[in-house]
C-alpha positions as CSV (number, residue, x, y, z in Angstrom):
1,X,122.2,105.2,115.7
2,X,119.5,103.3,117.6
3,X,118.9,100.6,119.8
4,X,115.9,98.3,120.8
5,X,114.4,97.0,124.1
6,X,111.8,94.9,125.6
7,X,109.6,97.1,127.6
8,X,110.5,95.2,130.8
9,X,113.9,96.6,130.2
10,X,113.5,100.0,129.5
11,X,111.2,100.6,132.8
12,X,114.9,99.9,135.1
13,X,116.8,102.3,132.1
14,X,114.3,104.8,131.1
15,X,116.5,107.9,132.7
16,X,119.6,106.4,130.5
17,X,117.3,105.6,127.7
18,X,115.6,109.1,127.6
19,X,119.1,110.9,127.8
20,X,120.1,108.7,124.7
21,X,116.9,110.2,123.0
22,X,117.5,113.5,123.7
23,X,121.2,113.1,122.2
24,X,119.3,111.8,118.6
25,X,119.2,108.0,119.0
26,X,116.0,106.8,118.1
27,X,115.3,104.0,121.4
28,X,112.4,101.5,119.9
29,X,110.4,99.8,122.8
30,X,109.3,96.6,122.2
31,X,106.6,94.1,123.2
32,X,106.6,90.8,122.6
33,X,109.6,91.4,120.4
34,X,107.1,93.7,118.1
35,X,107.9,97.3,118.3
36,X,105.4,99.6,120.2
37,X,106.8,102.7,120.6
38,X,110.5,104.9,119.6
39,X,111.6,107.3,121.7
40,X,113.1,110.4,119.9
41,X,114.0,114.1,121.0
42,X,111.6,117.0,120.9
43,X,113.4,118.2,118.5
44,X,113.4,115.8,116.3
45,X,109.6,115.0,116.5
46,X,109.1,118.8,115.7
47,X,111.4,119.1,112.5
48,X,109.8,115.5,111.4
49,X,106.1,117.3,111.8
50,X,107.7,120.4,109.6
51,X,108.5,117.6,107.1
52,X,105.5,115.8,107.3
53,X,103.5,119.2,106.4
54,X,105.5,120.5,104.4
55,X,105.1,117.2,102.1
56,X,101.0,117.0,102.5
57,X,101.0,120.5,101.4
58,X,103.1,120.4,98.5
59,X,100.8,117.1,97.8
60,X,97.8,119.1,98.3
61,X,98.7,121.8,96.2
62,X,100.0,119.1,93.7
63,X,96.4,117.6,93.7
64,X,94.4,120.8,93.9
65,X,96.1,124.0,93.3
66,X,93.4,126.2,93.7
67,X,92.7,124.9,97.5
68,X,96.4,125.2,98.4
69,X,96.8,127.1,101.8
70,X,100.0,128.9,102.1
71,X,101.6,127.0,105.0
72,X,102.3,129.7,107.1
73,X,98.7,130.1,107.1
74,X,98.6,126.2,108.4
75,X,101.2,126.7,110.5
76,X,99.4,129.4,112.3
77,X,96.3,128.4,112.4
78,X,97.1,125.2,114.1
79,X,96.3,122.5,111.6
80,X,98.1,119.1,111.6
81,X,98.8,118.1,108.1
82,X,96.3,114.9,106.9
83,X,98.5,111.7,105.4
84,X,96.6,109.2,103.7
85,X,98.1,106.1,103.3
């Protein structure tokens, strides 16, 4: 599920608004009617960076298989994955 609202708002609902986040609704923030920012839980932000690195690296080793790092080895040593669009 997810919902929308102006900045403006959010700033009275932000305690309702984060709650909602936190149960998996994605809560898009808007200005000027354009979106500016979703809010989303911690959980969720962390298994969408596992996906996101695990996709550049199978990319990666797609592209260059001798260069592949294992991604444990990513993981660990800190690296955020690189996307080019």
């Amino acid at each position: 599920m997810s919902a929308s609202y102006p900045i403006a708002d959010a700033r009275g609902r932000l305690g309702e608004l984060v709650r909602r986040a936190a149960q998996r609704e994605h809560i898009t923030l808007t200005d000027q009617g354009a979106p500016v920012a979703v809010l989303v839980s911690p959980a969720e932000l962390a298994g969408l960076r596992d996906a996101l690195a695990v996709a550049c690296l199978e990319r990666d080793r797609a592209l260059n298989p001798a260069a592949a790092v294992p991604f444990e080895t990513g993981r660990a040593g800190g690296k955020e994955p690189s996307v080019a669009m």
